[in-house]
C-alpha distance (Angstrom), angle and dihedral (degrees) to the residues before:
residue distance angle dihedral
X1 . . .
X2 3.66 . .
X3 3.84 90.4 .
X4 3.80 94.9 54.3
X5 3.94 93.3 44.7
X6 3.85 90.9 52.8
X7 3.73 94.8 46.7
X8 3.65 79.1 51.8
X9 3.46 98.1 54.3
X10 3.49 96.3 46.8
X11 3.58 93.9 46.3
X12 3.91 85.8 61.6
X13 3.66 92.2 39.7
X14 3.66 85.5 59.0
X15 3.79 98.3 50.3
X16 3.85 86.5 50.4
X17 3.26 99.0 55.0
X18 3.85 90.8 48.6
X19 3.70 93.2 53.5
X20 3.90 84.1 46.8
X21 3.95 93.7 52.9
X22 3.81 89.9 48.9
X23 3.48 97.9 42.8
X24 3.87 91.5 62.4
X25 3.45 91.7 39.5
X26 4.01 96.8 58.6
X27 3.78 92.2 38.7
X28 3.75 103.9 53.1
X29 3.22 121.4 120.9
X30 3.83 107.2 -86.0
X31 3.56 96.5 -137.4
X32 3.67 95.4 53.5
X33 3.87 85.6 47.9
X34 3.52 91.3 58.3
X35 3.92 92.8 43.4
X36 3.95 82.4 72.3
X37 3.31 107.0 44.6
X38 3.74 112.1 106.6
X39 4.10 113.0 -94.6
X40 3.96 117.8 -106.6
X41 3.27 112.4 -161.0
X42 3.63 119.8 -111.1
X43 3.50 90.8 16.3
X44 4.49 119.0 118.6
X45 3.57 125.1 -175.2
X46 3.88 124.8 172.5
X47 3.46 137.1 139.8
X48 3.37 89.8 65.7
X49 4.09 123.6 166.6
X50 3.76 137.0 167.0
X51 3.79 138.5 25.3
X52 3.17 133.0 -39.7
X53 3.29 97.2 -114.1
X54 4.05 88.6 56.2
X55 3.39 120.0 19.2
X56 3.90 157.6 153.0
X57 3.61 143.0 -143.7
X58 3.77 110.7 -165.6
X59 3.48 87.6 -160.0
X60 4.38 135.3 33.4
X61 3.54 120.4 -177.8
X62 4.10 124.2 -178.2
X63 3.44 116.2 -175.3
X64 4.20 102.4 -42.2
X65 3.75 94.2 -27.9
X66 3.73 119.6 101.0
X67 4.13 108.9 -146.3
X68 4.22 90.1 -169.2
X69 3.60 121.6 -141.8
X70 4.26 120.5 1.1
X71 3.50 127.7 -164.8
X72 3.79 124.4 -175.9
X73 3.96 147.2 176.2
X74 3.50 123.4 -141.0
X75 3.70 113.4 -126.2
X76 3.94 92.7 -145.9
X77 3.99 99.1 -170.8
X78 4.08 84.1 66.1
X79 3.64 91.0 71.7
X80 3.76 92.5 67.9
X81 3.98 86.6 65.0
X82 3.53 94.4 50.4
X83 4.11 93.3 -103.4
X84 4.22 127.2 117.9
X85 3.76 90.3 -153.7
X86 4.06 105.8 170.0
X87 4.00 121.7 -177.4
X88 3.88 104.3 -131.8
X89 3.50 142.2 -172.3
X90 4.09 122.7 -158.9
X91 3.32 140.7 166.3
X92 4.32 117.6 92.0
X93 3.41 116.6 122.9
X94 4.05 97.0 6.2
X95 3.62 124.5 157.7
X96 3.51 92.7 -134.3
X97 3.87 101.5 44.7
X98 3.88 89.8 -119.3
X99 3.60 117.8 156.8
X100 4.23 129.4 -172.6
X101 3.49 161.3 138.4
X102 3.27 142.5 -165.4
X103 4.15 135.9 103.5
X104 3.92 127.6 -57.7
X105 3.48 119.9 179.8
X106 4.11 135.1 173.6
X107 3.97 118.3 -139.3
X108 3.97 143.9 149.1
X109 3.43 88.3 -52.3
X110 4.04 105.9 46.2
X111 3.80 127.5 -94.9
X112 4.00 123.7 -22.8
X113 3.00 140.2 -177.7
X114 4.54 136.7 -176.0
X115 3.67 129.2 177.9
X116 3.29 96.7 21.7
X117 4.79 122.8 153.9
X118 3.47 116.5 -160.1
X119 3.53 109.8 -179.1
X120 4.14 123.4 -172.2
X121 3.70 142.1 158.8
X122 4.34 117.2 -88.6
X123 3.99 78.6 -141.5
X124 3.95 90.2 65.4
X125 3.46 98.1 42.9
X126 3.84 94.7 52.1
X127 3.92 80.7 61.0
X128 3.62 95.1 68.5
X129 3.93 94.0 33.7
X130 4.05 118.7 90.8
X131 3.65 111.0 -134.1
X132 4.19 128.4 168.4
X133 3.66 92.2 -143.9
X134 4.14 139.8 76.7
X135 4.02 96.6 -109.7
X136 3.66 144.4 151.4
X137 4.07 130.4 -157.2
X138 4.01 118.3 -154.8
X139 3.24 122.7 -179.6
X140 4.12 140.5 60.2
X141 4.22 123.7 -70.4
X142 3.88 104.2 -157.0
X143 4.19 112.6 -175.5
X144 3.88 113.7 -162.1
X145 3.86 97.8 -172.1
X146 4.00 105.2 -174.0
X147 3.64 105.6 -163.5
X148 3.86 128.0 -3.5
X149 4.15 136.0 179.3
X150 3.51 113.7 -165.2
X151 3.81 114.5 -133.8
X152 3.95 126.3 159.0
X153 3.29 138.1 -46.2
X154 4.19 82.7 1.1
X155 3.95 122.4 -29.0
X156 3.73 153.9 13.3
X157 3.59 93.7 -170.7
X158 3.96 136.3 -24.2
X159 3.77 154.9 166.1
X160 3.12 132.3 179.8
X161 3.94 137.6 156.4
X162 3.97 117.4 -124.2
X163 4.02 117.1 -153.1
X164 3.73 122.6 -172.5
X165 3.78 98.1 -172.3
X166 3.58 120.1 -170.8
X167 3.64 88.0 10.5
X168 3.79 114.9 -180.0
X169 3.94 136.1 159.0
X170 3.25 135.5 -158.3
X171 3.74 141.8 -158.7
X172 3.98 143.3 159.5
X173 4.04 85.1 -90.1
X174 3.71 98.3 53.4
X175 3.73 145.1 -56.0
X176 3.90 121.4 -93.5
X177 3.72 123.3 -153.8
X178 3.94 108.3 -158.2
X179 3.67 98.0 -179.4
X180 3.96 113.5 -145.9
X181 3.38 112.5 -9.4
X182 4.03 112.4 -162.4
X183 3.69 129.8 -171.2
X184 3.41 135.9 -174.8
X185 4.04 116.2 -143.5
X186 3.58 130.4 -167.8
X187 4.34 131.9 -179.5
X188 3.83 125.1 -157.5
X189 3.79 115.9 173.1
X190 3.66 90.2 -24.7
X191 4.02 87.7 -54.6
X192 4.47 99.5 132.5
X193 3.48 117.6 -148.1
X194 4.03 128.5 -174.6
X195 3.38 144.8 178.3
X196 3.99 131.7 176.4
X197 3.60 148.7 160.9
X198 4.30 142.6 -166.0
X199 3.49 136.9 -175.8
X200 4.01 139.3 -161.5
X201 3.31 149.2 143.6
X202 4.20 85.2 -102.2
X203 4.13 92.2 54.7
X204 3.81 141.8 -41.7
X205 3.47 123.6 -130.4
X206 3.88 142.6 -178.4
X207 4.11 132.0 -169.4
X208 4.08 148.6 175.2
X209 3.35 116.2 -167.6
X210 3.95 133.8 169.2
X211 3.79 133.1 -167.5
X212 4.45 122.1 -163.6
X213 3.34 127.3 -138.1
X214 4.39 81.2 -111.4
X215 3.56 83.8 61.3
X216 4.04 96.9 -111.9
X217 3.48 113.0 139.9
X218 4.35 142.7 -174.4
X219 3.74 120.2 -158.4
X220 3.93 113.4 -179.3
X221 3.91 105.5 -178.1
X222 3.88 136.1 147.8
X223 3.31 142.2 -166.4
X224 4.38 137.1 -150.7
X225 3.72 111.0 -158.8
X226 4.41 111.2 -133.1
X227 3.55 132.8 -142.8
X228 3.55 97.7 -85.9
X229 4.09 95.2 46.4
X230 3.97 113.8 147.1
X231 4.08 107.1 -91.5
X232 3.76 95.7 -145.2
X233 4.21 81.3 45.4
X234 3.45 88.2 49.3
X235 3.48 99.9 41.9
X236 4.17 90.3 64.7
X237 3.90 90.3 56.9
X238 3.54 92.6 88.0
X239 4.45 80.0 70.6
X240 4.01 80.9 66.0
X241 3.61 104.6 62.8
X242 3.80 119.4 -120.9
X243 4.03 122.1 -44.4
X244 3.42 116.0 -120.8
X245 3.86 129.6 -102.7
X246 3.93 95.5 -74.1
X247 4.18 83.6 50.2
X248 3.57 89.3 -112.1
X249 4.19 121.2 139.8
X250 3.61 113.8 -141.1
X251 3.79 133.4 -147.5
X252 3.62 126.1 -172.2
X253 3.84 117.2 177.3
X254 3.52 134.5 164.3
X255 4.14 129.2 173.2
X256 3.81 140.2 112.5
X257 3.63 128.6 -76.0
């Protein structure tokens, strides 16, 4: 009898002290938490208040680009597998106007992250794109990226779906409305993949594209003007050569960043 009550009472001992261990855990303060993490580099986080079990970081920076204000959950029953896996959402008072939620986590193998919407103005991401020509983006780029394993310089593994909806551009020869542009993206070792496709009454369009960790990259894309293409658009397509038999105009590029 004495056997059974001690295995009892350790049994209960042993619960106890698991709630205990997980009890501090959740409730330290979240900016000692984050004090221990290991460093990534590029990666700034101050500002921050709370537990660690709920959270925020007034302010997120990766690399140069400020994500604003992050708030997260702690998804406690990770911790028993070895993962810090927090549900987050971001996005108030960024630089970039970028918006999102989803779940980010850090494990044996380095951060992760699945399920996860960022959502930002074309507008802003024209600013930080190169292009040899007077033009304007409207409408909203929304990246649902379903499961992700970081891995240097980019990824382990990837894929995600890029949507441009609303997409329109605009230049001194006419504005183009392309409708909903949806691509499909995909990350092996760091090696990008992606392929997409629109249609309107304006034009119709279709692409694959891939980009190496060295930076090289091959684009093979075309394009079929529609009924209602821009004249003074159309009018500089004789510069491109003639379209093949299905009307579409080709381009084929490849090079290095």
């Amino acid at each position: 009898m004495f056997g059974i009550s001690f295995k009892k009472l350790f049994g209960y001992s042993f619960l106890l002290l698991i709630v205990f261990v997980c009890s501090v855990i959740v409730n330290l303060p979240a900016k000692f938490a984050i004090e221990q993490l290991p460093r990534i580099n590029g990666l700034t986080i101050s500002g921050v208040s709370g537990s660690l079990w709920q959270g925020t970081a007034k302010r997120v920076t990766w690399q140069q680009y400020g994500f604003g204000e992050v708030n997260w959950d702690l998804q406690v029953w990770k911790l028993f597998q070895g993962k810090a896996e927090l549900n987050v959402r971001l996005g108030r008072n960024s630089e970039l106007d970028l918006t999102g939620r989803g779940t980010i986590g850090y494990g044996f193998s380095g951060p992760y992250a699945s399920n996860l919407v960022l959502s930002m103005p074309a507008k802003q991401v024209l600013k930080h794109v190169t292009i040899p020509a007077p033009v304007t983006a409207d409408g909203q780029l929304d990246l649902v990226l379903k499961d992700y394993e970081y891995a240097s310089p980019w990824c382990k593994t990837g894929t995600a779906n890029l949507v441009w909806n609303q997409s329109k551009v605009s230049s001194p020869l006419g504005d183009l409305d392309l409708g909903t542009i949806i691509s499909d993206v995909n990350c092996v070792d760091s090696q990008l993949s992606a392929k997409g496709s629109q249609e309107t009454a304006q034009v119709s369009s279709q692409f694959s594209a891939s980009l190496s960790p060295s930076m090289t990259y091959d684009l093979d894309a075309w394009f079929k003007p529609g009924a209602e293409f821009p004249k003074k658009l159309g009018d500089q397509l004789q510069w491109l050569g003639k379209p093949d038999g299905e009307g579409h105009y080709p381009f084929v590029y490849s090079g290095k960043l």
